[in-house]
PLY file of the C-alpha trace (Angstrom):
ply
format ascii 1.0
element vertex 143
property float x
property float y
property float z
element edge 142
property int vertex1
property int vertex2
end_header
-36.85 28.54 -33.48
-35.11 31.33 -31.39
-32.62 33.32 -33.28
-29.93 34.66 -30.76
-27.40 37.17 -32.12
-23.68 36.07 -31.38
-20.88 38.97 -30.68
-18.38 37.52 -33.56
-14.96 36.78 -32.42
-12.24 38.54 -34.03
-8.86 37.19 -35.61
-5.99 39.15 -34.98
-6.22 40.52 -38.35
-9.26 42.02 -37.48
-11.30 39.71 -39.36
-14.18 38.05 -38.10
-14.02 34.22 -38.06
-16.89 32.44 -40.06
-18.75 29.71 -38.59
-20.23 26.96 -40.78
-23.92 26.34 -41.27
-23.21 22.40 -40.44
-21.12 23.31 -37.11
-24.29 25.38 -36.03
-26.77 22.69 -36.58
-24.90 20.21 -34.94
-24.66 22.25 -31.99
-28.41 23.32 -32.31
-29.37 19.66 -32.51
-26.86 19.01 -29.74
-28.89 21.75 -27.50
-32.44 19.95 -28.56
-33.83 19.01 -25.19
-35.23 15.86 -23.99
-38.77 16.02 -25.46
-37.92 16.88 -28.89
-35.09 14.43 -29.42
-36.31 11.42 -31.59
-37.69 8.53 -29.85
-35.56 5.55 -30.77
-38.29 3.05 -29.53
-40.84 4.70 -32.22
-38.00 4.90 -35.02
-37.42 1.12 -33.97
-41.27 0.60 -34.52
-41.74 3.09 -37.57
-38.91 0.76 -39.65
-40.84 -2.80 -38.34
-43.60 -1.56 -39.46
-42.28 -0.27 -42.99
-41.22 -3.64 -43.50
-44.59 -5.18 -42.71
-45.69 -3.25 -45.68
-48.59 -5.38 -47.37
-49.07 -7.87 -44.79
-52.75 -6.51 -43.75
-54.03 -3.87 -41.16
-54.95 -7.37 -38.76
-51.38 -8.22 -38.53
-49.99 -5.01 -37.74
-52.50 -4.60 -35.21
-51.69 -7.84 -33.95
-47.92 -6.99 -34.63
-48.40 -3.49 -32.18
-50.81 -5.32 -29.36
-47.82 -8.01 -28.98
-45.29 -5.29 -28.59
-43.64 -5.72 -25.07
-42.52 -2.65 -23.07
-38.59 -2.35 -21.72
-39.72 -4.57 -18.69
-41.05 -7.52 -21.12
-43.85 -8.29 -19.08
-46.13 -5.54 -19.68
-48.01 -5.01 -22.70
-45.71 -1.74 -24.71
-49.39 -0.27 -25.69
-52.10 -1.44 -22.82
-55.17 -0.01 -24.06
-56.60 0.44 -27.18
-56.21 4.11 -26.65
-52.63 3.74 -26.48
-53.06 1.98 -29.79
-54.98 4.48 -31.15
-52.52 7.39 -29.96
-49.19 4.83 -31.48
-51.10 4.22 -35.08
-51.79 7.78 -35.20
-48.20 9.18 -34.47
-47.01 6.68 -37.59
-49.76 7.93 -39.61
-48.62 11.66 -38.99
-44.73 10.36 -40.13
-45.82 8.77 -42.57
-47.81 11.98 -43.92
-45.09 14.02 -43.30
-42.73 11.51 -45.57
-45.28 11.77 -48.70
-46.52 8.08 -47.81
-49.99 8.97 -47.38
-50.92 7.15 -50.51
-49.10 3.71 -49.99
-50.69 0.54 -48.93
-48.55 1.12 -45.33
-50.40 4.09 -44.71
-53.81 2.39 -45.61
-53.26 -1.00 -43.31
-52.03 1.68 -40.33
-55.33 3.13 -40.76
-57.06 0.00 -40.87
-55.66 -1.19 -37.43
-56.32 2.67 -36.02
-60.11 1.85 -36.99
-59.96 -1.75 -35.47
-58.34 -0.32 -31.96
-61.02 2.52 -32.52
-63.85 -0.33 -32.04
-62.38 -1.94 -29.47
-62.59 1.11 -27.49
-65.88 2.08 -28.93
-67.14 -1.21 -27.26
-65.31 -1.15 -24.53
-66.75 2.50 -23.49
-70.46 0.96 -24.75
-69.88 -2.01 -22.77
-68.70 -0.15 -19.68
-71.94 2.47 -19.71
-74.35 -0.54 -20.09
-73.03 -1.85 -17.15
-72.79 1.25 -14.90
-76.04 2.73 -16.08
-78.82 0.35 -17.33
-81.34 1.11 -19.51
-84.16 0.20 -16.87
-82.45 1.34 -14.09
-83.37 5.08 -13.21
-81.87 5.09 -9.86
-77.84 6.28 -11.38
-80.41 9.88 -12.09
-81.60 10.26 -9.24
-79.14 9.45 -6.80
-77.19 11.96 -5.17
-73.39 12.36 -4.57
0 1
1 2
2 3
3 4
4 5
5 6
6 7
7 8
8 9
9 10
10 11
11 12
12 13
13 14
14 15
15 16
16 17
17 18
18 19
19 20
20 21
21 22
22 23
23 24
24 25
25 26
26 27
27 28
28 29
29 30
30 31
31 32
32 33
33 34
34 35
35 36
36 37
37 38
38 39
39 40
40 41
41 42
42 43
43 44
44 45
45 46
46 47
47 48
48 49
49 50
50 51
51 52
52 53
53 54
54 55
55 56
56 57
57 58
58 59
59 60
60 61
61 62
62 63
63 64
64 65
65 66
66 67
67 68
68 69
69 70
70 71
71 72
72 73
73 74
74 75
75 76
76 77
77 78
78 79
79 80
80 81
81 82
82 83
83 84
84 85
85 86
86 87
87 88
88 89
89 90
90 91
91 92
92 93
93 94
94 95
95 96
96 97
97 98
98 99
99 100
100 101
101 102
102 103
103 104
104 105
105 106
106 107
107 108
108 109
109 110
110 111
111 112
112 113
113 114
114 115
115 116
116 117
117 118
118 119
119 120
120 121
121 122
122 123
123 124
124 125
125 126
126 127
127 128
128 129
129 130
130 131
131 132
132 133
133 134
134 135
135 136
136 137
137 138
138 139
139 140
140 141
141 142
């Protein structure tokens, strides 16, 4: 956090006029720009997802694949990286917020590792097909 110095105005007293610590932050958080303002989307899907406390790690993996983005066609997370990236923000809040312990935070988990081995198969899946075992030719050919 930058620390600027202000030049205080004076009353006509002399007296310097006192500014609150709550009228600063409000500016400060006023002045926060684009990138670190919260994400209402996430918050949206951070409080789903604290209500889907105890339901299992399938269903909130389910519950995040069937997520739609703002168009409503398109999937909100498209890959299983995207999952992965999504489960692992909510893991960090919920870390942050002392939940690291709850059942939440274990089922969040749970659906990082099952979007984990989809793309673990996915990438195993993709090098079988573009470089077979039997198949020497992908070494020696030249680009």
């Amino acid at each position: 956090m930058k620390i600027e110095s202000r030049s205080s105005t004076l009353e006509r007293d002399g007296t310097s006029s006192v500014e609150t610590l709550e009228s600063r932050l409000l500016a400060a958080s006023q002045e926060l720009p684009d990138s670190k303002r919260p994400d209402i989307e996430f918050e949206h899907l951070y409080q789903s997802l604290l209500a889907m406390e105890g339901r299992g790690e399938k269903v909130i993996y389910e519950y995040l694949r069937s997520l739609r983005s703002a168009d409503g066609k398109s999937p909100a997370y498209p890959t299983a990286k995207a999952l992965m990236a999504v489960t692992l923000q909510v893991l960090v809040r919920l870390k942050d917020e002392k939940l690291k312990d709850s059942l939440l935070y274990k089922e969040v988990s749970g659906a990082n590792g099952l979007a984990f081995g989809v793309d673990l198969f996915v990438k195993s899946y993709m090098r079988e097909v573009f470089q077979p075992m039997e198949d020497d030719a992908w070494e020696r050919s030249e680009w």
